[in-house]
C-alpha positions as CSV (number, residue, x, y, z in Angstrom):
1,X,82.8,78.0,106.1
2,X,82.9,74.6,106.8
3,X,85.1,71.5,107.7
4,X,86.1,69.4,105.3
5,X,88.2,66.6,107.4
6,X,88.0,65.7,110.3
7,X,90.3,67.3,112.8
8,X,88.8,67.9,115.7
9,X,88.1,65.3,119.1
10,X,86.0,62.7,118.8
11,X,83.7,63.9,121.7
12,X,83.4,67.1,119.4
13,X,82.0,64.8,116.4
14,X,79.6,63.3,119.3
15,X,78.7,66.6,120.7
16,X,77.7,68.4,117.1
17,X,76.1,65.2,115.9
18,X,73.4,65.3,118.8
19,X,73.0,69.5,118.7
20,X,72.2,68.7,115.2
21,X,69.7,65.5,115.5
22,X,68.4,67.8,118.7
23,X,67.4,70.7,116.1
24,X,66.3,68.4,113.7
25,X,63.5,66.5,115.3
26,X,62.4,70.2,116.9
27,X,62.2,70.8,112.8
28,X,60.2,67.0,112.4
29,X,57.6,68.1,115.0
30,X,56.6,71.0,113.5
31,X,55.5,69.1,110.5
32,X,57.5,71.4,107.9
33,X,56.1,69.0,104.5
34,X,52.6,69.8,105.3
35,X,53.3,73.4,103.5
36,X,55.0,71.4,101.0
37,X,52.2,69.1,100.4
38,X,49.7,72.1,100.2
39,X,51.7,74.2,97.4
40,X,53.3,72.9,94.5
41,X,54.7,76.2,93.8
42,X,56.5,76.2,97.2
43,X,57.4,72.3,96.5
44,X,59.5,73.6,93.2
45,X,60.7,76.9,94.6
46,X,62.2,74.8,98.0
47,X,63.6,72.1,95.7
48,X,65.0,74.9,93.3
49,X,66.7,76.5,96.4
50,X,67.8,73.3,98.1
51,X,69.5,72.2,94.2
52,X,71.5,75.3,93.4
53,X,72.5,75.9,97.5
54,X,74.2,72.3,96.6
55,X,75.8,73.6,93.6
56,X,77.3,76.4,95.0
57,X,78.4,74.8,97.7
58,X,80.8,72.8,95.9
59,X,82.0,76.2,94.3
60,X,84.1,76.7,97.5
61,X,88.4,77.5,98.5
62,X,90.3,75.2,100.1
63,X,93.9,76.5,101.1
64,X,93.6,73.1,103.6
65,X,92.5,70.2,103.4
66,X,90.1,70.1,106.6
67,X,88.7,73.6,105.9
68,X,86.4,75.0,103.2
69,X,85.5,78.4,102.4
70,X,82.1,79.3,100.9
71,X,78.7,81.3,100.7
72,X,75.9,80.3,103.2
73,X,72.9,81.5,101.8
74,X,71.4,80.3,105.3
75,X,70.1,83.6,106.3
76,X,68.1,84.0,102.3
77,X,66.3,80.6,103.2
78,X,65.5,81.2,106.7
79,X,64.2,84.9,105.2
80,X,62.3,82.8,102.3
81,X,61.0,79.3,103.7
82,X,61.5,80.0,107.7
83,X,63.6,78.0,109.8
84,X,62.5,74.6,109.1
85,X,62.3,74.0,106.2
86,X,65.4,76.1,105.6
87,X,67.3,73.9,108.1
88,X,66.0,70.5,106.2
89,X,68.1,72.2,103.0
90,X,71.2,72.6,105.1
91,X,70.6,69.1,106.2
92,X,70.2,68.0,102.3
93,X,73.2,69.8,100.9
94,X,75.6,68.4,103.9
95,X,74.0,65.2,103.3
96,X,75.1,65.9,99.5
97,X,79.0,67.3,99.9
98,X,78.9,63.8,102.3
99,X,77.8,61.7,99.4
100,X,80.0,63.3,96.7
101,X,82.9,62.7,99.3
102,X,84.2,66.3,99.5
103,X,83.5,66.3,103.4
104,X,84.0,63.1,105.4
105,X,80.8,61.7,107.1
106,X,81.6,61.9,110.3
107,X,81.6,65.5,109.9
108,X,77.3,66.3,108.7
109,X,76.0,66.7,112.2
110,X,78.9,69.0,113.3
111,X,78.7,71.0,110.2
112,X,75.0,71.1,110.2
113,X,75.4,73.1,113.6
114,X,78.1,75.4,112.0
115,X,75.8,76.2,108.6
116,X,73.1,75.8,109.6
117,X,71.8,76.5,113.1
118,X,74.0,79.1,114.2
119,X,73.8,81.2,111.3
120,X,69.7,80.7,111.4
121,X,69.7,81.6,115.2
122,X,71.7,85.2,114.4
123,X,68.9,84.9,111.7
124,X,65.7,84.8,113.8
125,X,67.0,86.9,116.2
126,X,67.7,90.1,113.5
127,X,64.3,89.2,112.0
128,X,62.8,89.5,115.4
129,X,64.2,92.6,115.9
130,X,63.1,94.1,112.9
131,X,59.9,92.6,112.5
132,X,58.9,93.9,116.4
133,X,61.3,97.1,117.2
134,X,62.4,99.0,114.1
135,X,60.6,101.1,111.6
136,X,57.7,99.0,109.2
137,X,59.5,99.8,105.8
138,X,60.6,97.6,102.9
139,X,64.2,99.3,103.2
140,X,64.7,98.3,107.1
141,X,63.6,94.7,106.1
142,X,66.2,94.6,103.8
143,X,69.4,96.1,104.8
144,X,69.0,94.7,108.6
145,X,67.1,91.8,108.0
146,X,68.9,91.2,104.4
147,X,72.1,92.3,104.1
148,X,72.9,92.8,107.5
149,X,71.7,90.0,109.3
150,X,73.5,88.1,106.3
151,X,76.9,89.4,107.1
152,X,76.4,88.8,110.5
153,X,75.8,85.0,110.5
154,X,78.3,84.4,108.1
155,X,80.0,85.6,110.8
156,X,78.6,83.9,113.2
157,X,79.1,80.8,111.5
158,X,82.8,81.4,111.0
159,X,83.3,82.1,114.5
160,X,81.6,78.7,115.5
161,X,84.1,77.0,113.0
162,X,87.3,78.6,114.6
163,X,85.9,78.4,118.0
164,X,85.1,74.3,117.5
165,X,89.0,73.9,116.3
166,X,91.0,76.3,118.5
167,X,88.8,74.5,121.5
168,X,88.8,70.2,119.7
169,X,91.5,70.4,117.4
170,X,93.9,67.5,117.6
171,X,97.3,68.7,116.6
172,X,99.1,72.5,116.8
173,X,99.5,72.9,113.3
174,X,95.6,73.3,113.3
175,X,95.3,75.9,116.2
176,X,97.9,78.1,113.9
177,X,95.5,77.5,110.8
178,X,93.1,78.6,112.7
179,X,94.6,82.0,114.4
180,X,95.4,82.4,110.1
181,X,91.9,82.2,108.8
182,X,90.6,84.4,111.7
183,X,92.1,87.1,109.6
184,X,89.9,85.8,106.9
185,X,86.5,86.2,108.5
186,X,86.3,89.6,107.6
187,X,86.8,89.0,103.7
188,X,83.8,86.6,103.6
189,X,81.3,89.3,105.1
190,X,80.7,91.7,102.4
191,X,80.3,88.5,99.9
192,X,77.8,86.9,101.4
193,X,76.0,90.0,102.6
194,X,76.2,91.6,98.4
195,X,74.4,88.0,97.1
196,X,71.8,87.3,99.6
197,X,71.2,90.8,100.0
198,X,70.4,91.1,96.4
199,X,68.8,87.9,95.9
200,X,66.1,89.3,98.7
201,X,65.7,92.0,97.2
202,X,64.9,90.9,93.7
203,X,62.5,88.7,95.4
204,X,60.9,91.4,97.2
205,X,60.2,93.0,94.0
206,X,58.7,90.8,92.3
207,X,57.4,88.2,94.3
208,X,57.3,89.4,97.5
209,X,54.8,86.5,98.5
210,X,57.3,84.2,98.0
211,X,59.4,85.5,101.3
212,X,57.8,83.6,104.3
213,X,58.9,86.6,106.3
214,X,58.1,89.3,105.0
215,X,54.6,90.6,105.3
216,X,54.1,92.7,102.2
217,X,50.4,93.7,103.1
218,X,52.1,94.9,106.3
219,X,55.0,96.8,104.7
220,X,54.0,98.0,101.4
221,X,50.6,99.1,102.7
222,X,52.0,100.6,105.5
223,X,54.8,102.6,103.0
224,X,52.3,103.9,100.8
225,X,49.9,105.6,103.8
């Protein structure tokens, strides 16, 4: 979920653009392309990822015009690459819808905060707590850290949407859209939670190295003792 137009304050625009250039240049120190420039493989699987995240993206309901419904897949990249580089593919698919002019450009560093950081924050923080307090097992890692941590920021990210126009919006006829699509939030839950969930897992199976997060020497090893 995302906005489309732009129908919120100005100082709202202002406020989202410089949460957003905040988290990015925390992403820029930490040098994310040097693990780019080290592994081809990761180079083609990130560039893969960022590509068809684009694609889908533009696969997306629009009952309104300012508001657009649509899969994440924040939490599988934040599982796969970690948080910055996962947050540099948020950046490049906003950037895209921005180019393609299905979201207006005033609206990236606003909608950056909304799909990107929030749902990665619920992200890190269920990862934490699986990767430090629950059961070592394959099956924990998957249906807290996968399909339930995926539900959860789409949730998240929803909320943030809702909570940015019911609090900035600049006319009523928004604030009732808004208490409408609340209802809504529910709906996009099980979705999101079904095709991440069972994109991590297939990814788990086979190339489990390829999840940044998930320490198969650490889980597997540990299942079969």
């Amino acid at each position: 979920m995302s906005f489309a137009e732009v129908v919120v304050a100005g100082w709202m625009l202002w406020l989202g653009g410089a949460l957003s250039a905040g988290c990015v240049l925390l992403v820029v120190r930490q040098r994310p392309w040097q693990a780019l420039v080290a592994s081809t493989g990761l180079q083609h699987r990130w560039l893969a990822a960022t590509v068809m995240m684009a694609l889908l993206w533009q696969l997306r309901a629009q009952a309104v015009d300012w508001l657009s419904l649509h899969l994440l897949f924040t939490t599988l990249l934040t599982l796969v690459f970690r948080a910055p580089l996962a947050l540099l593919s948020c950046l490049l698919v906003n950037l895209s819808l921005c180019v393609t002019g299905r979201v207006a450009w005033p609206l990236i560093g606003l909608n950056l905060v909304v799909t990107g950081v929030v749902p990665m924050l619920v992200t890190i923080a269920i990862w934490r707590l699986v990767d430090r307090r629950l059961p070592v097992h394959p099956m924990v890692f998957l249906f807290v850290g996968g399909f339930g941590c995926a539900a959860l920021s789409s949730l998240a990210s929803g909320l943030a949407v809702m909570g940015v126009a019911w609090f900035a919006a600049v006319n009523a006829e928004v604030l009732f859209q808004v208490r409408e699509y609340l209802r809504f939030l529910p709906l996009l839950m099980p979705s999101e939670a079904f095709i991440s969930g069972m994109l991590l897992s297939i990814l788990m199976f086979y190339h489990p190295h390829w999840v940044a997060t998930f320490n198969d020497r650490r889980y597997l090893d540990d299942d079969r003792k």
